[in-house]
N, CA, C and O atoms as CSV, one atom per row, in Angstrom:
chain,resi,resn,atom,element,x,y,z
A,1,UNK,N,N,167.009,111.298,110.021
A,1,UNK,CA,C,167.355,109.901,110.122
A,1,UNK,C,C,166.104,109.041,110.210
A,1,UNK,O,O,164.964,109.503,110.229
A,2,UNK,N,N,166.454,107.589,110.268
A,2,UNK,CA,C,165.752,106.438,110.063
A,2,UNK,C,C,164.307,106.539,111.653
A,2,UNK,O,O,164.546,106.661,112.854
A,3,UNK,N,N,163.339,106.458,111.160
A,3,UNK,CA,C,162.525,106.146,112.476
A,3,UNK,C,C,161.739,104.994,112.546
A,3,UNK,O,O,161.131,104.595,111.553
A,4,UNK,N,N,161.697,104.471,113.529
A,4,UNK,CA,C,160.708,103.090,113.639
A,4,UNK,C,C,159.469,103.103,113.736
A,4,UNK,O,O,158.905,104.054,114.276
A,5,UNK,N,N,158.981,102.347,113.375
A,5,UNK,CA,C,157.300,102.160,113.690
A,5,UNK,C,C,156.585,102.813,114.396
A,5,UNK,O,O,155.499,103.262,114.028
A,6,UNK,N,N,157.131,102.986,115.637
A,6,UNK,CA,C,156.444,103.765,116.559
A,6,UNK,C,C,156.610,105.553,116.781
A,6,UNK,O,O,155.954,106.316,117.490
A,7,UNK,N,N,157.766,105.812,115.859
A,7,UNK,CA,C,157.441,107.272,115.436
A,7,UNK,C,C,159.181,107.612,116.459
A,7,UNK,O,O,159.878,108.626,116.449
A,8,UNK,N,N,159.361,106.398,117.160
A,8,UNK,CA,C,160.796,106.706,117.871
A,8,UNK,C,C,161.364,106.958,117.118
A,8,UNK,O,O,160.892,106.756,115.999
A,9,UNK,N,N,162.738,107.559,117.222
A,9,UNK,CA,C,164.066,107.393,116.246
A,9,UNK,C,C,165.066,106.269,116.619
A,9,UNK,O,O,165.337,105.970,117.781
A,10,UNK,N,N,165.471,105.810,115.765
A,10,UNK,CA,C,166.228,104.834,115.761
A,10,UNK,C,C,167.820,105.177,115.998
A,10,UNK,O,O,168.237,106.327,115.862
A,11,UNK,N,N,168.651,104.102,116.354
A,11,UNK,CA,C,169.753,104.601,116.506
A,11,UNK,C,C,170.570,104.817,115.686
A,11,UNK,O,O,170.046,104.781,114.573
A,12,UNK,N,N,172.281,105.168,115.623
A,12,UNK,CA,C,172.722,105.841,114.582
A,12,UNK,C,C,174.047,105.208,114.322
A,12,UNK,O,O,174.719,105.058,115.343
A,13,UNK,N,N,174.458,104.897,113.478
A,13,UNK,CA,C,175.567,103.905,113.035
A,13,UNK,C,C,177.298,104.484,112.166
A,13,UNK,O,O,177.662,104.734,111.016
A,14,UNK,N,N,177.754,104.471,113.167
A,14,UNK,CA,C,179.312,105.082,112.459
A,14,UNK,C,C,180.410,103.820,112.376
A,14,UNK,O,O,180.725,103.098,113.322
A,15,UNK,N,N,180.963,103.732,110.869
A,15,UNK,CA,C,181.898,103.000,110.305
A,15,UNK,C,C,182.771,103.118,110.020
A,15,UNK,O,O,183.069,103.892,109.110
A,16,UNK,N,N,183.543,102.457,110.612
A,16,UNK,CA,C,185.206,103.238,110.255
A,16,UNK,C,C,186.576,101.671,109.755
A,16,UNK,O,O,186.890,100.713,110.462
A,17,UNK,N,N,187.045,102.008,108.387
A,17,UNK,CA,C,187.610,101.077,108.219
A,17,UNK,C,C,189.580,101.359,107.905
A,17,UNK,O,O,190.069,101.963,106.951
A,18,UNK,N,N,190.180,100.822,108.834
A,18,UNK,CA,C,191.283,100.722,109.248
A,18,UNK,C,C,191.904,99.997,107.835
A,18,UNK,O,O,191.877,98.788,108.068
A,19,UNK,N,N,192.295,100.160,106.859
A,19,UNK,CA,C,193.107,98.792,106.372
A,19,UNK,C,C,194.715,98.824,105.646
A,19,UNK,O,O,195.245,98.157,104.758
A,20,UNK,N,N,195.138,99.883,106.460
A,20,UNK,CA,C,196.434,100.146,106.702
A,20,UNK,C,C,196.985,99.774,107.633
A,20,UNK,O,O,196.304,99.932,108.646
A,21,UNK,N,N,198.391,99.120,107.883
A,21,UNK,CA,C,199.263,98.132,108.628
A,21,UNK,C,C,199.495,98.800,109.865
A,21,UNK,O,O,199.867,98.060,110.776
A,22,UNK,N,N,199.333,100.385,110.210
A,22,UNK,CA,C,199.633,100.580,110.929
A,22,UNK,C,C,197.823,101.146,111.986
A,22,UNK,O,O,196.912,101.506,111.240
A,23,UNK,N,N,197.588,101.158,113.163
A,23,UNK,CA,C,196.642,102.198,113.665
A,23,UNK,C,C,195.950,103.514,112.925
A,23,UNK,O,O,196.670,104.217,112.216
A,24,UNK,N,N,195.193,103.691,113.017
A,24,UNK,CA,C,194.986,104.849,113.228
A,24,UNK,C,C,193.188,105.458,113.562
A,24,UNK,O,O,192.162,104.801,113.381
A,25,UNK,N,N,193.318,107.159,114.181
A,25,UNK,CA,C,192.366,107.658,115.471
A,25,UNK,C,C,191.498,108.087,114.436
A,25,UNK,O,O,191.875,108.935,113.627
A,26,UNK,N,N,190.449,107.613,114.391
A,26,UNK,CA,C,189.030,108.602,113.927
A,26,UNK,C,C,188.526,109.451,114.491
A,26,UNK,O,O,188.393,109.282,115.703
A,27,UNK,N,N,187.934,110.954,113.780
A,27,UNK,CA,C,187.095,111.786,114.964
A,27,UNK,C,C,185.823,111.537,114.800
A,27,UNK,O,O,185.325,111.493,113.675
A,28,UNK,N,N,185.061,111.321,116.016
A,28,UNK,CA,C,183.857,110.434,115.716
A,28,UNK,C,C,182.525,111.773,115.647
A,28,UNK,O,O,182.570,112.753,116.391
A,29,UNK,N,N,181.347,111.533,114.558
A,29,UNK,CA,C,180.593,112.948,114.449
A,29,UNK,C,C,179.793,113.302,115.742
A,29,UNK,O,O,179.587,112.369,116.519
A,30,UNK,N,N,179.409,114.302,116.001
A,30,UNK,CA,C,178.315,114.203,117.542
A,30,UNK,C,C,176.814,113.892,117.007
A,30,UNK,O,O,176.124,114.016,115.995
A,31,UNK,N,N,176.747,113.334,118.541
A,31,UNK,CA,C,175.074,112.813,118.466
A,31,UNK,C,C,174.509,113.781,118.695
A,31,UNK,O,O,175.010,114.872,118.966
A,32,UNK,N,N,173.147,113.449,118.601
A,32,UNK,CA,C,171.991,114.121,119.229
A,32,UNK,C,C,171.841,114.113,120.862
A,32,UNK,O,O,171.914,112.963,121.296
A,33,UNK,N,N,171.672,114.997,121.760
A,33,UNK,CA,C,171.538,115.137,123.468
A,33,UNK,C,C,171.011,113.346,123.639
A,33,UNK,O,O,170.283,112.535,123.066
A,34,UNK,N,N,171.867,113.425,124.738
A,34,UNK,CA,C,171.154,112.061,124.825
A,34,UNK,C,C,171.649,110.504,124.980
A,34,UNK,O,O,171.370,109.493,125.625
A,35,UNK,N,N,172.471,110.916,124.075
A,35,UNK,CA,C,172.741,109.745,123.304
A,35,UNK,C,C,174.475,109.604,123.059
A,35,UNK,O,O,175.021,110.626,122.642
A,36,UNK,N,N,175.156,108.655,123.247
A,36,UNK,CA,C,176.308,108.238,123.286
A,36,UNK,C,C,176.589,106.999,122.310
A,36,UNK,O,O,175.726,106.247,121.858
A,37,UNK,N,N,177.758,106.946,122.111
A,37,UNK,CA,C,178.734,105.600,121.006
A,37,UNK,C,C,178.688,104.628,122.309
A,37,UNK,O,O,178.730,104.631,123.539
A,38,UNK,N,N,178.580,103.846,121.234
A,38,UNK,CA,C,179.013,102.416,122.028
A,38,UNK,C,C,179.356,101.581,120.685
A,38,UNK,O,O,179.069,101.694,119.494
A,39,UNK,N,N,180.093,100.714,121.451
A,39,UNK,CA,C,181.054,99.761,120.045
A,39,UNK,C,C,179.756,98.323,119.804
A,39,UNK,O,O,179.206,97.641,120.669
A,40,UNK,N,N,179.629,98.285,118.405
A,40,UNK,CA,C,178.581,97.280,118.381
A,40,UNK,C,C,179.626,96.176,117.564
A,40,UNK,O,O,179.373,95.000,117.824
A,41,UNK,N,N,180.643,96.384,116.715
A,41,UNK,CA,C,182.129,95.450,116.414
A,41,UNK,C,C,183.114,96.644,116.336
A,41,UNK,O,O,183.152,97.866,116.188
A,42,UNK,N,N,184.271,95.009,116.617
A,42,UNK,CA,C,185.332,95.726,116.186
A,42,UNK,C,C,185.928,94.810,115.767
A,42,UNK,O,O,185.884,93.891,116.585
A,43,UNK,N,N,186.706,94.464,114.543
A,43,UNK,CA,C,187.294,93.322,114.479
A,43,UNK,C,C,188.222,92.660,114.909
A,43,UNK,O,O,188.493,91.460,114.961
A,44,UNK,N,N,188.861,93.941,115.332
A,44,UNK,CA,C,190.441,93.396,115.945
A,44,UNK,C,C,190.545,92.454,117.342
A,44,UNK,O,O,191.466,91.750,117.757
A,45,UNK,N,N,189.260,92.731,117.866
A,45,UNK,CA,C,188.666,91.848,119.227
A,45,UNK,C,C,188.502,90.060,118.627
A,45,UNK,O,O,187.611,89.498,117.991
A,46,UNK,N,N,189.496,89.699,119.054
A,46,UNK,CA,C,189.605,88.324,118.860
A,46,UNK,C,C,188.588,87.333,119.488
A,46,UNK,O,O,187.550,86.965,118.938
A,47,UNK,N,N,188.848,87.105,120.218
A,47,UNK,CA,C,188.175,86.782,121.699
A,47,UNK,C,C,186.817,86.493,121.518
A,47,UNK,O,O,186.400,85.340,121.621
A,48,UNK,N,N,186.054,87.495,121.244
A,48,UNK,CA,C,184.629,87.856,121.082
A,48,UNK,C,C,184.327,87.718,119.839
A,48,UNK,O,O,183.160,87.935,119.513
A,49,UNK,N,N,185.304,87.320,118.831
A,49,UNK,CA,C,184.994,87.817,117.153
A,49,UNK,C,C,184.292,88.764,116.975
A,49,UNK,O,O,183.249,89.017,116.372
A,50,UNK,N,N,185.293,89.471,117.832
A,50,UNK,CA,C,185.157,91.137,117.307
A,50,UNK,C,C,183.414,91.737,117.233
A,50,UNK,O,O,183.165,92.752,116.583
A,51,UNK,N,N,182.301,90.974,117.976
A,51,UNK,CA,C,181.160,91.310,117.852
A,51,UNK,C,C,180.291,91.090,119.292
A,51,UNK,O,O,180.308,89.971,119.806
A,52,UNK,N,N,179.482,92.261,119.965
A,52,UNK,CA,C,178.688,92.213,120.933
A,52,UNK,C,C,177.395,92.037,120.796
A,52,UNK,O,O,176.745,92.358,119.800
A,53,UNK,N,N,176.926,91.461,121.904
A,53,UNK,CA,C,175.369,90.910,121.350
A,53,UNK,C,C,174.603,92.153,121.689
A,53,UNK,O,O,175.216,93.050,122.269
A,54,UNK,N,N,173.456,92.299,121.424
A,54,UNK,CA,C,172.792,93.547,121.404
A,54,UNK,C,C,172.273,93.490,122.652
A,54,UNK,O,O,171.653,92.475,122.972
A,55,UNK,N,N,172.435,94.594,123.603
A,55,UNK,CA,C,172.173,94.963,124.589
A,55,UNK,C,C,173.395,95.104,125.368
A,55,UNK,O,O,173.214,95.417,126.545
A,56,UNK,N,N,174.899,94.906,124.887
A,56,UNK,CA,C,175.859,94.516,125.881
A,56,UNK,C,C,176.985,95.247,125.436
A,56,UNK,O,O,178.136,95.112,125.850
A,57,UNK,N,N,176.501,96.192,124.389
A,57,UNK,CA,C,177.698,96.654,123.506
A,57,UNK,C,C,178.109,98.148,124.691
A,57,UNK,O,O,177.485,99.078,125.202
A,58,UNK,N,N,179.773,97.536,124.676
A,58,UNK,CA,C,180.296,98.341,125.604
A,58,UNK,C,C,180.238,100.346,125.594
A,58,UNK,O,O,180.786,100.823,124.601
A,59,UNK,N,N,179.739,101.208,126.426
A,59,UNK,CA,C,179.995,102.566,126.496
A,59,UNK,C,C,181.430,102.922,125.841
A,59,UNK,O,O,182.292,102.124,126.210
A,60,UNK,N,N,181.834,103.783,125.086
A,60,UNK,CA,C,182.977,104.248,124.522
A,60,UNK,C,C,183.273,105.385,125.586
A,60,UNK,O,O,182.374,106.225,125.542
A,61,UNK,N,N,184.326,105.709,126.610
A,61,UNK,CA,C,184.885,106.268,127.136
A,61,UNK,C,C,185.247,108.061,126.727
A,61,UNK,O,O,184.939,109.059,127.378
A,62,UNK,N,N,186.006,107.956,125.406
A,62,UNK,CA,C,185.820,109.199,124.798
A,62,UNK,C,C,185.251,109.063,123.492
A,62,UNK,O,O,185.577,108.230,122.647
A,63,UNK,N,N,184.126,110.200,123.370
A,63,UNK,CA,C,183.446,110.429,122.777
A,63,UNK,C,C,183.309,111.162,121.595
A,63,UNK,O,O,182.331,111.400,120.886
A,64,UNK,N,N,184.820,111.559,121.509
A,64,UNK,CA,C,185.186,112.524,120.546
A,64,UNK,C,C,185.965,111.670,119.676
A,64,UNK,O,O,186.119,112.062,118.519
A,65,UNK,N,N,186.600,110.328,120.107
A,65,UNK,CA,C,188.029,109.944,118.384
A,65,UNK,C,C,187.831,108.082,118.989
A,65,UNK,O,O,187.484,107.412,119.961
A,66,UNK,N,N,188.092,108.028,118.278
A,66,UNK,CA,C,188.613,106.001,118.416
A,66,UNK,C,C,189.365,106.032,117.933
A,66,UNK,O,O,189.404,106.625,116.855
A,67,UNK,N,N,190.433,105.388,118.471
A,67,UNK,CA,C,191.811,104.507,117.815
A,67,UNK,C,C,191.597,103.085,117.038
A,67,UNK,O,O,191.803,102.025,117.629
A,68,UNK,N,N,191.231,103.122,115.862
A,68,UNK,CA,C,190.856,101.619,114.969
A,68,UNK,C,C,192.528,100.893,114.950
A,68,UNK,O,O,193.592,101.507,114.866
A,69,UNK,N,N,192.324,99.493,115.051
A,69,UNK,CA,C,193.765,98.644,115.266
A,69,UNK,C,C,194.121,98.560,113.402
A,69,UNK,O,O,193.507,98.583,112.336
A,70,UNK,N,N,194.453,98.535,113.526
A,70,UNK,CA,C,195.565,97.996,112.268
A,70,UNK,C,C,194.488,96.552,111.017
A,70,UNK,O,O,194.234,95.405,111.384
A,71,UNK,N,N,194.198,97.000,109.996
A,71,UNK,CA,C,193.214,96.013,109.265
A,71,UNK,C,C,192.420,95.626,109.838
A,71,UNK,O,O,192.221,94.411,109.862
A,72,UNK,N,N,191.556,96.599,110.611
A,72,UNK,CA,C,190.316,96.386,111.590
A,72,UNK,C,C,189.105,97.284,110.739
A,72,UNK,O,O,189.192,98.192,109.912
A,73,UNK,N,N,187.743,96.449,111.467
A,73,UNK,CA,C,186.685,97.581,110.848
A,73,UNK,C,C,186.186,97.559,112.013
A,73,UNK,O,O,186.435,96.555,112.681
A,74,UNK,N,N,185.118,98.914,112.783
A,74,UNK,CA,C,184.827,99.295,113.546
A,74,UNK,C,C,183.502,99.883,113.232
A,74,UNK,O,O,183.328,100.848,112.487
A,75,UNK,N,N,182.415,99.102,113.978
A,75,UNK,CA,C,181.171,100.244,113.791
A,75,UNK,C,C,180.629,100.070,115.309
A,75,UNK,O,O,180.416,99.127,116.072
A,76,UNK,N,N,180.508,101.613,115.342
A,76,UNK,CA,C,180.072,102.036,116.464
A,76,UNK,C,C,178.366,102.565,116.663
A,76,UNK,O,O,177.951,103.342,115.803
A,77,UNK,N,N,177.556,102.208,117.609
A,77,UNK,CA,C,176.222,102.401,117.356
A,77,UNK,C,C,176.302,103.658,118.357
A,77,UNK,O,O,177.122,103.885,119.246
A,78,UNK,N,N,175.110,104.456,117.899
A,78,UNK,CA,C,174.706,105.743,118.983
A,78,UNK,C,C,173.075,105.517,119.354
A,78,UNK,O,O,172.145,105.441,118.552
A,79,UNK,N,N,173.037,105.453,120.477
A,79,UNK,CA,C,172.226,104.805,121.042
A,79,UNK,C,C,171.405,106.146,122.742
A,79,UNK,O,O,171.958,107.066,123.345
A,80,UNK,N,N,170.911,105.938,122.792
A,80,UNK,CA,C,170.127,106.827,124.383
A,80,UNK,C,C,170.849,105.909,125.141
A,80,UNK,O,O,170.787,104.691,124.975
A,81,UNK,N,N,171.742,106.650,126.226
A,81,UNK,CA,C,172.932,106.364,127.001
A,81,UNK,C,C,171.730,105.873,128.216
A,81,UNK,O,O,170.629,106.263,128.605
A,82,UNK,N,N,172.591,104.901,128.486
A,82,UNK,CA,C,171.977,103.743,129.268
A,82,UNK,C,C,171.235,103.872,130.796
A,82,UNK,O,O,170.230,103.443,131.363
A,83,UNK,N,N,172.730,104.996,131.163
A,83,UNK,CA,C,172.212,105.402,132.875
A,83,UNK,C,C,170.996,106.144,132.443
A,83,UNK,O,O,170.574,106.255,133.594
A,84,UNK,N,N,170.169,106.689,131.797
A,84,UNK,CA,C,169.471,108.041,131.311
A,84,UNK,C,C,168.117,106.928,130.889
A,84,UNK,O,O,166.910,107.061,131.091
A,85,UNK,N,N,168.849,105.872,130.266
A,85,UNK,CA,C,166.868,105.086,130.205
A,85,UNK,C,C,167.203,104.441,131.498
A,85,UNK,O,O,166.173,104.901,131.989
A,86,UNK,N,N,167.649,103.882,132.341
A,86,UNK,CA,C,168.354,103.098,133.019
A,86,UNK,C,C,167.062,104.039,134.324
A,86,UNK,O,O,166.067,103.424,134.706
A,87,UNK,N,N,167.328,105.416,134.786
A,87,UNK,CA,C,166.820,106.207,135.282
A,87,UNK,C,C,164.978,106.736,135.411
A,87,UNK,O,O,164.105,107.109,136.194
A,88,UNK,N,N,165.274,106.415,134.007
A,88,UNK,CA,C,163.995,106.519,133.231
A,88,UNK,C,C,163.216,105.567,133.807
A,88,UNK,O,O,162.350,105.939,134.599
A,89,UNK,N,N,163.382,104.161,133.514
A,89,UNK,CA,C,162.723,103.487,133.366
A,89,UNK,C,C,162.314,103.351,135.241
A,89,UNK,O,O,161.190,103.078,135.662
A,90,UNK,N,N,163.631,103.639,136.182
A,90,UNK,CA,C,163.452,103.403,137.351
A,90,UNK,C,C,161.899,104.402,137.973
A,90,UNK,O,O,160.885,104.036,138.568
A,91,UNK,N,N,162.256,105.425,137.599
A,91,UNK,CA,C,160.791,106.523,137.693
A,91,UNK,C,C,160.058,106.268,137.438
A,91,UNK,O,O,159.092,106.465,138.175
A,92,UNK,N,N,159.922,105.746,136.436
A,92,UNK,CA,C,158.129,105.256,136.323
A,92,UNK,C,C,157.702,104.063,136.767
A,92,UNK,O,O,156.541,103.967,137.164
A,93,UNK,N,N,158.855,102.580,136.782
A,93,UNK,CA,C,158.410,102.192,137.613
A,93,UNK,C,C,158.054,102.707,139.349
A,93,UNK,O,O,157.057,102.315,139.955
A,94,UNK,N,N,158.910,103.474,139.830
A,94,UNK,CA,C,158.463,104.361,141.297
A,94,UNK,C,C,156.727,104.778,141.136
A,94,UNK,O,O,155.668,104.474,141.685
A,95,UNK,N,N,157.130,105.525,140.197
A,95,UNK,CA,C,155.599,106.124,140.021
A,95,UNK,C,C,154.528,105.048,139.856
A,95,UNK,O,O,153.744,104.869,140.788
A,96,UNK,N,N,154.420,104.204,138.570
A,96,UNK,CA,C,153.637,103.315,138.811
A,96,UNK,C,C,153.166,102.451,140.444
A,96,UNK,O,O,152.006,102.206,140.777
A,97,UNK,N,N,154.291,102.152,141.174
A,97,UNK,CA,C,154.106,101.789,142.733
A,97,UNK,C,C,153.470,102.868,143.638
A,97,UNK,O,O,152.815,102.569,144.636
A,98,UNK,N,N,153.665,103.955,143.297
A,98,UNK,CA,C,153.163,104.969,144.251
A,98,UNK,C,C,151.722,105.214,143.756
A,98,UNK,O,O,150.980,105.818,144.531
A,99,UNK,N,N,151.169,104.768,142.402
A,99,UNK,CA,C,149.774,105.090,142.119
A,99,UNK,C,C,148.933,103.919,142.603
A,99,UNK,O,O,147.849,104.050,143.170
A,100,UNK,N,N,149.466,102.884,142.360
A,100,UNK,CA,C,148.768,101.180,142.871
A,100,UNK,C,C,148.864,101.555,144.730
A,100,UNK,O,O,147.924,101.076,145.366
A,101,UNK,N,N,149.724,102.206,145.406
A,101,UNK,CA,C,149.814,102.358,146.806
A,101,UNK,C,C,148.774,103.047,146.733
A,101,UNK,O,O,147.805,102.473,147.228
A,102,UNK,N,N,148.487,104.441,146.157
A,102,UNK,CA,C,147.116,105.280,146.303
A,102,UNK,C,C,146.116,104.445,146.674
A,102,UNK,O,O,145.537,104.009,147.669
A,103,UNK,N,N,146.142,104.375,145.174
A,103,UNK,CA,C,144.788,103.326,144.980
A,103,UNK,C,C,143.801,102.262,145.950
A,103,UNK,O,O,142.578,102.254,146.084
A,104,UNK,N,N,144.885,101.360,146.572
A,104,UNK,CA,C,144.592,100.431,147.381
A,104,UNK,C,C,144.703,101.251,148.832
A,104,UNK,O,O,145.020,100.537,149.784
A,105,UNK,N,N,144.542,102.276,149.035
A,105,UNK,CA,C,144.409,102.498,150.330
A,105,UNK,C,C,142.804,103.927,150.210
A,105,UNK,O,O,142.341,104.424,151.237
């Protein structure tokens, strides 16, 4: 897959288009460790016009199928699951504080 500038990998994009009157469940492919769906649209979301701003796009619950609504399109982003940089990022800031504490003493 696609990598960015910095040699990261980028995230991963699944599309699924509904345009039959009635529902129906997609099985969604697996990610790479790590990394989880989250809904980046959906159309059938009125409300929101069917679109989340980036950074806010909701965790998908199960990870294995989506139910697409009825003449809906759905793309779902796969992304490094949030608690996991969320964690990440908390550690090194720790660490960074515990080296500036060294330091100054």
């Amino acid at each position: 897959y696609g990598k960015r500038e910095d040699g990261s990998f980028d995230d991963y994009f699944f599309v699924m288009y509904n345009m039959h009157w009635e529902p129906h469940e997609f099985g969604l492919p697996h990610l790479p460790r790590n990394r989880r769906w989250y809904v980046a649209i959906d159309t059938s979301l009125g409300q929101i016009n069917g679109y989340y701003e980036m950074g806010n796009e909701p965790l998908l619950e199960e990870q294995n199928r989506y139910m697409v609504k009825e003449r809906s399109i759905v793309v779902l982003m796969g992304k490094l699951y949030a608690e996991k940089v969320e964690k990440s990022q908390m550690e090194k800031e720790s660490n960074t504080e515990s080296k500036e504490d060294g330091q100054s003493g």
